[in-house]
C-alpha positions as CSV (number, residue, x, y, z in Angstrom):
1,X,0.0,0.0,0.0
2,X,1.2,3.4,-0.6
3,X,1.9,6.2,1.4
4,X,-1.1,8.4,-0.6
5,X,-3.5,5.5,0.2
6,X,-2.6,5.7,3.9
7,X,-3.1,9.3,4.4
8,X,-6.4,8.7,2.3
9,X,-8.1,6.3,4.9
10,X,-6.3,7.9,7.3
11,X,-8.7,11.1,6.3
12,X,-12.0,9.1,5.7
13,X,-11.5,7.6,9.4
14,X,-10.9,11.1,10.9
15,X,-14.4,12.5,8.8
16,X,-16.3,9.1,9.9
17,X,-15.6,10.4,13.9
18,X,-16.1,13.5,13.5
19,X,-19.7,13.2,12.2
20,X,-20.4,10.5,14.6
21,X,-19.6,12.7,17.2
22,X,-21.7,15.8,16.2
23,X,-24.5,13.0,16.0
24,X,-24.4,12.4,19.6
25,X,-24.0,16.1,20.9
26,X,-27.0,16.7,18.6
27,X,-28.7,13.9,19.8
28,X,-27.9,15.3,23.4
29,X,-29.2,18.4,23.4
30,X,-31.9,17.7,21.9
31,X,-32.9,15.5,24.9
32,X,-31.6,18.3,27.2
33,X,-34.4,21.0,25.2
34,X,-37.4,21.4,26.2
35,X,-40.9,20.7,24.9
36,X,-42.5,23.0,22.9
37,X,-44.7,25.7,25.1
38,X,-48.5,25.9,25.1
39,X,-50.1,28.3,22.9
40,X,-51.0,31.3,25.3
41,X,-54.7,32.4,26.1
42,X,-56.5,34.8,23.9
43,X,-56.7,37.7,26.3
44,X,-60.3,39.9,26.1
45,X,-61.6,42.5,28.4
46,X,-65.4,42.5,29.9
47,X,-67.2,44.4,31.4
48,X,-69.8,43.1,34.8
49,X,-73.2,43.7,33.9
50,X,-75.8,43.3,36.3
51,X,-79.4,42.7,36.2
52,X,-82.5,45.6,36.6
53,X,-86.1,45.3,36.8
54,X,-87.3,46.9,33.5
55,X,-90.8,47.3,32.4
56,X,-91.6,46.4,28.6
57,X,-92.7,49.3,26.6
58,X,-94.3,48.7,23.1
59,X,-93.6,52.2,20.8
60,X,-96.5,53.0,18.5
61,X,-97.3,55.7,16.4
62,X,-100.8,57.3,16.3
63,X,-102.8,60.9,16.3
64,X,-104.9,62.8,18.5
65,X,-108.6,63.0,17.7
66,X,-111.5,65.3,19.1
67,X,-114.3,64.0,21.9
68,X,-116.6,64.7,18.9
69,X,-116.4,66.4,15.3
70,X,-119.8,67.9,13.7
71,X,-120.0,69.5,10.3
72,X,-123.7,71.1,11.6
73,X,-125.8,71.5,8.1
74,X,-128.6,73.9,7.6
75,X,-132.2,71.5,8.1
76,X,-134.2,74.1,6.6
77,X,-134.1,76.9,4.3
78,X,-133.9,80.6,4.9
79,X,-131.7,83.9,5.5
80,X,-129.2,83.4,8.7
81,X,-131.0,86.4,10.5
82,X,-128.4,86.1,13.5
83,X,-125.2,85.0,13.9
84,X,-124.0,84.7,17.5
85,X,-120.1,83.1,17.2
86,X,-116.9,83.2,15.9
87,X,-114.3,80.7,15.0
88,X,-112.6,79.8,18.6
89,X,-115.8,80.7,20.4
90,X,-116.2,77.7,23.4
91,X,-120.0,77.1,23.3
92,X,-122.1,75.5,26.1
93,X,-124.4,72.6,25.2
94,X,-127.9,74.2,24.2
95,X,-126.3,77.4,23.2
96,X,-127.9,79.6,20.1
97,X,-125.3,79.6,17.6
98,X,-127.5,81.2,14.8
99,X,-131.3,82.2,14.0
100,X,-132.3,81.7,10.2
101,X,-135.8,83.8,9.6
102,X,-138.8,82.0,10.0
103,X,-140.3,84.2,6.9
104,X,-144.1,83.4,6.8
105,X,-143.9,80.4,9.1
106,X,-146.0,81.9,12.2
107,X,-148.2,83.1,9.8
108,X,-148.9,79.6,8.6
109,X,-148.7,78.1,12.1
110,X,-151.8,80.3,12.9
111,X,-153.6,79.4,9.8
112,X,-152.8,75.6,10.6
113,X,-154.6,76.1,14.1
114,X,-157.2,77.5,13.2
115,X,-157.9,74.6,10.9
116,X,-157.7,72.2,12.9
117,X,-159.8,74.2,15.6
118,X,-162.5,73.9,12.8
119,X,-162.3,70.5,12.0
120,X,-162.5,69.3,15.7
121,X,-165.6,71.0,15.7
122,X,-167.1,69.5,12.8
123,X,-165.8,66.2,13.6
124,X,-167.9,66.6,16.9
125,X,-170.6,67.3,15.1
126,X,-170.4,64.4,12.6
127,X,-170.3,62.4,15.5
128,X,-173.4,63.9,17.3
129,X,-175.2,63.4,13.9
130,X,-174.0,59.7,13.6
131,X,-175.4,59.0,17.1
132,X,-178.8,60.0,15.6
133,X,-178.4,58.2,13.0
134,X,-178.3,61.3,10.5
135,X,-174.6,60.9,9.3
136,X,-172.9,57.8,8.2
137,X,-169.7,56.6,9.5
138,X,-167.8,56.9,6.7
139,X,-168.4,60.6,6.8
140,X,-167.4,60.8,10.2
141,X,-164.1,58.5,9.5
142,X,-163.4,61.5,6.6
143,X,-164.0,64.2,8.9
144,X,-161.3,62.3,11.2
145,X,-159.0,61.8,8.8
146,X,-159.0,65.5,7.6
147,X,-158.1,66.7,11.3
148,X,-155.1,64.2,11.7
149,X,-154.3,65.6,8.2
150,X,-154.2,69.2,9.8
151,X,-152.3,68.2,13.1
152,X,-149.8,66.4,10.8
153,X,-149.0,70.0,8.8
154,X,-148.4,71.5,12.2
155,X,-146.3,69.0,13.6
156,X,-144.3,68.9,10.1
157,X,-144.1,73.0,10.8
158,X,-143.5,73.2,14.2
159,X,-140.1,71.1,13.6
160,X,-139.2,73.2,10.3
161,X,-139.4,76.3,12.8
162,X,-137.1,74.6,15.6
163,X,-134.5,73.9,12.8
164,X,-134.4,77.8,12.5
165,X,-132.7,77.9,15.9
166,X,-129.5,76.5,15.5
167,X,-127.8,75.2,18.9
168,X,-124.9,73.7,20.1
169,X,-125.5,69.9,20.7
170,X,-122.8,69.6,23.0
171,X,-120.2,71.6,24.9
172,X,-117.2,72.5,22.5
173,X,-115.4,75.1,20.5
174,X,-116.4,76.6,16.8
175,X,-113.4,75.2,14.7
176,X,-114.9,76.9,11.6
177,X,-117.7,79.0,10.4
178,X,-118.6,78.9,6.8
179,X,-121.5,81.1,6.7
180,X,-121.9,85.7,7.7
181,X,-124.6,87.1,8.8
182,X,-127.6,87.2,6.3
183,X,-126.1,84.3,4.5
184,X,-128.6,82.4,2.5
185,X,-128.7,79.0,3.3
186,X,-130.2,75.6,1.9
187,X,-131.4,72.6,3.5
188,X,-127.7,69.9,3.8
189,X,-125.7,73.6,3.3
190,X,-122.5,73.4,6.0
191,X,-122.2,76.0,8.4
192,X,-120.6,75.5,11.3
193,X,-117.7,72.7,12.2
194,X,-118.1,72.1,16.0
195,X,-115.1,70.3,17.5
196,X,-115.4,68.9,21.6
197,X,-111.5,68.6,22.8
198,X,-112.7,68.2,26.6
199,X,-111.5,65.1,25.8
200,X,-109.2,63.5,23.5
201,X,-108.5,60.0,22.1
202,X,-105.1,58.6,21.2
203,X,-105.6,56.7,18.3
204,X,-103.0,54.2,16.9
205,X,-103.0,50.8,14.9
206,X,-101.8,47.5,15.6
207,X,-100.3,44.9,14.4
208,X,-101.8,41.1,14.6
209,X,-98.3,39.9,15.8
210,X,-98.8,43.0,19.0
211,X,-102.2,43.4,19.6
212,X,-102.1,40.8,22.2
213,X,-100.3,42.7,24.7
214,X,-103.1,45.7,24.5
215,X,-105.8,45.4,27.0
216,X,-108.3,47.6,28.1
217,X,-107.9,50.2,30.8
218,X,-103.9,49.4,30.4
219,X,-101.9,52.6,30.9
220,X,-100.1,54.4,28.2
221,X,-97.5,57.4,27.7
222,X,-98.4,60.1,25.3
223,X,-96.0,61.8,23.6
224,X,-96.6,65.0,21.9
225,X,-94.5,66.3,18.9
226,X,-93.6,69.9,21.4
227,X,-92.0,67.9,23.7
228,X,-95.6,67.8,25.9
229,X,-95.9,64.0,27.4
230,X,-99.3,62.6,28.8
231,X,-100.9,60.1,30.6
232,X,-104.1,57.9,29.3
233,X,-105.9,54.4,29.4
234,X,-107.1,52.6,26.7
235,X,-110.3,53.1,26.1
236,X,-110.9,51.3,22.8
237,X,-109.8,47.9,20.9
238,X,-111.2,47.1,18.0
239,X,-112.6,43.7,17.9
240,X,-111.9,43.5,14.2
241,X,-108.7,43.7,11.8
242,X,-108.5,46.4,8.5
243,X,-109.5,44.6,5.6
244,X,-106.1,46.5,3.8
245,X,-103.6,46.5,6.7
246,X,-105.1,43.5,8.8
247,X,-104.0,45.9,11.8
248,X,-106.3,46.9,14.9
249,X,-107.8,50.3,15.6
250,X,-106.6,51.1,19.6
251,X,-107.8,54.2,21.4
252,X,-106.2,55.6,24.5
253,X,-108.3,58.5,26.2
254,X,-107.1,61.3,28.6
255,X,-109.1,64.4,30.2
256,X,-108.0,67.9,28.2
257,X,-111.2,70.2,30.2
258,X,-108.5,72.8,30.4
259,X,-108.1,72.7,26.2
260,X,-104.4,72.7,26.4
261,X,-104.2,70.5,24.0
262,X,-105.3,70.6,20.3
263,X,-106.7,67.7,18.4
264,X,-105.4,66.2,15.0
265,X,-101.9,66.4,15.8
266,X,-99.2,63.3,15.6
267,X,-97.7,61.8,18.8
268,X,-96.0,58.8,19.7
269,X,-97.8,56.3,22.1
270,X,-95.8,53.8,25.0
271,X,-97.5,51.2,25.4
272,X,-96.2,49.8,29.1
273,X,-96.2,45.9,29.7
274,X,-94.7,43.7,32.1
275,X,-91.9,43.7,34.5
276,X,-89.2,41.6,33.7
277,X,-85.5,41.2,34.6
278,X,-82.9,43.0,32.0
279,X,-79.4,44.1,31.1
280,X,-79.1,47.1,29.2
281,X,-75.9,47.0,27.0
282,X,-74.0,49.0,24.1
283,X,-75.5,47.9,20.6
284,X,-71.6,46.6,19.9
285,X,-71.6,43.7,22.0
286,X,-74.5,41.6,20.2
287,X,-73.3,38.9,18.0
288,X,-74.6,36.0,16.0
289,X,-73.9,33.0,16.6
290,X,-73.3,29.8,13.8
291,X,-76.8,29.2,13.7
292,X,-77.5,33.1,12.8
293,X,-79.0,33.3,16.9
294,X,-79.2,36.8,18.8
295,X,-76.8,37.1,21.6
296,X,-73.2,38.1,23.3
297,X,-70.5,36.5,24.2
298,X,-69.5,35.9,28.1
299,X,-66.8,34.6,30.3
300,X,-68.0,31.9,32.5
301,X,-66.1,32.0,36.1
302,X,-64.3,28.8,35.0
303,X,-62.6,31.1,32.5
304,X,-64.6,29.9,29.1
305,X,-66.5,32.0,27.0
306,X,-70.7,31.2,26.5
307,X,-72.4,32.7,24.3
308,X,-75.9,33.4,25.8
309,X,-78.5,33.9,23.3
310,X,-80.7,36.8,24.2
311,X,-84.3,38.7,23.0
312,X,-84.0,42.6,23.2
313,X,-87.0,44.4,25.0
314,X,-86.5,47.4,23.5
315,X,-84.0,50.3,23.0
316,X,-82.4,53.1,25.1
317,X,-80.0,56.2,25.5
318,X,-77.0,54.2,25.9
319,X,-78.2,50.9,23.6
320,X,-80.8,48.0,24.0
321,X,-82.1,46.7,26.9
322,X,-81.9,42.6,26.7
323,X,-83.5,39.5,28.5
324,X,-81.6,36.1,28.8
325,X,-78.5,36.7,30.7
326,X,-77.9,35.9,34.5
327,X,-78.4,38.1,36.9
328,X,-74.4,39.3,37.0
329,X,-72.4,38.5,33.8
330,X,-68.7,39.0,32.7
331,X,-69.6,40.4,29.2
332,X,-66.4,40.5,26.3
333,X,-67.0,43.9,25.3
334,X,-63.3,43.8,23.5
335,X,-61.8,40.5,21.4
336,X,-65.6,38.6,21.2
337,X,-64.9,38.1,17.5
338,X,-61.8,36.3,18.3
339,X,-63.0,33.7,20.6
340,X,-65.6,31.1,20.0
341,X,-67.8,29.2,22.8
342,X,-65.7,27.0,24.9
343,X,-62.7,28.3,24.3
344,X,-60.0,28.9,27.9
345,X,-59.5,33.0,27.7
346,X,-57.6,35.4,29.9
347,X,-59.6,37.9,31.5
348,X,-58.0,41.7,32.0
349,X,-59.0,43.7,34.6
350,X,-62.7,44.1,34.7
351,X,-64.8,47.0,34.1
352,X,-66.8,47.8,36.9
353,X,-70.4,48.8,35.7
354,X,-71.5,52.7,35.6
């Protein structure tokens, strides 16, 4: 063998130990490593949120209508001879508004009496006669007839003459007047709109899906468009749906004998219902879950989120008020839509509630 080939294996026996021995020092440390770590918690902050009684409240839009509304129409015709009120007057019940002239009326009133002051006297006779036997009963039945005749005329007159007075049929106030003073007037002509506000109706419809939490006498919260908020009942339901809408005519009354308030004008109506146990929470924590539920997302004192589906009662100032959560809750208010049900979180300091 020669002295190249020597120094050759020499070489390949020195590279053989070499790697060998790297092998076991890497073997080595990797026993002397440790394991991988964990992967750390999600960390998310929450707020405690804890429960208040809340009473439900069902929002409603409606409009304000009179006591009563009467377009009064003239019922006979004639000249208005008097005219005793403006627009804004406040009228009793019984009150003359107006006088039309009665023309030749009296005059045929008279003439009317007189007739039938004749014809009761004749008809006595005819039946004096018949009891002789000198006058038939037929022309005692025509005598008869032609006094009822008579007495039917005046009747007929006297009410043409009452429809010349024209009076308030109940309390109210003269919304308009469409006639002046020596106005000529037709029977069915309008004259007068009279309008009772003493008191005013709330009226509002409702929805198949709602009307069941309307009863009567239930209390509602009026409010006007000036700012203005009253109280009322609920005085009417109807017992029947629109035909168009399929909604339900509600009424909620209120005393207005003072007048302070005007009718016709819009208004929004609160409806209050039960009691019931709430959260009230900022619009930004509800979620959905995978199933497309309502809720929010919770830490659970074992340190796991829950998501707690929820129903909202209604809105407020500082977001919706919400039913379904336990009396005190850790709510995620920040990292929710990084975490999923189930899942081990870290929790940073709490937010005390306000």
């Amino acid at each position: 063998m020669t002295q190249s080939m020597r120094l050759a294996g020499i070489a390949v026996i020195i590279v053989a130990v070499w790697l060998l021995s790297g092998q076991f020092v890497n073997s080595e440390k990797k026993q002397d490593e440790p394991q991988e770590k964990a992967s750390p918690l999600m960390s998310v902050s929450v707020m405690i949120s804890n429960a208040q009684q809340i009473r439900q409240q069902l929002m409603l839009q409606g409009q304000l209508l009179a006591n009563e509304n009467l377009t009064m129409r003239a019922q006979t015709a004639g000249t208005v001879e008097r005219l005793l009120v403006e627009e804004g007057d406040v009228v009793a019940q019984g009150q003359l508004l107006l006088q039309i002239d009665e023309r030749d009326r009296r005059a045929r009133l008279a003439s009317i009496e007189a007739q039938i002051a004749h014809k009761k006297l004749n008809l006595k006779a005819m039946r004096r006669l018949k009891g002789n036997n000198l006058q038939s009963e037929n022309n005692v039945a025509l005598a008869k007839a032609e006094l009822m005749q008579v007495q039917a005329e005046k009747s007929a007159l006297l009410q043409d003459l009452s429809y010349t007075r024209v009076e308030a049929p109940f309390p109210g106030v003269v919304n308009v007047r469409q006639i002046a003073q020596g106005s000529y007037v037709d029977m069915g002509d309008s004259m007068l709109e009279l309008v009772d506000i003493s008191r005013l109706a709330a009226e509002t419809h409702v929805s198949q899906q709602l009307i069941g939490k309307i009863h009567m006498g239930q209390s509602v919260s009026l409010q006007l468009l000036d700012g203005r908020s009253v109280e009322a009942k609920v005085s009417f339901i109807s017992h029947q749906a629109d035909v168009d809408t399929r909604s339900f005519r509600v009424e909620a009354d209120f005393d207005n004998s003072e007048l302070h308030i005007k009718a016709g004008g819009s208004l929004e109506i609160k409806v209050y219902g039960d009691t019931l146990q709430g959260h009230e929470i900022p619009l930004s924590l509800l979620t959905l879950n995978e199933q497309g539920g309502l809720g929010v997302k919770a830490v659970s004192d074992q340190g796991e989120v829950v998501f707690y589906p929820v129903k909202r009662i209604r809105m407020s100032e500082k977001g919706v008020w919400v039913s379904g959560l336990p009396a005190v809750v850790n709510l995620i208010q920040q990292g929710q839509n990084f975490v999923v049900a189930g899942e081990k979180v870290r929790i940073l300091q709490p937010e005390e509630p306000s």
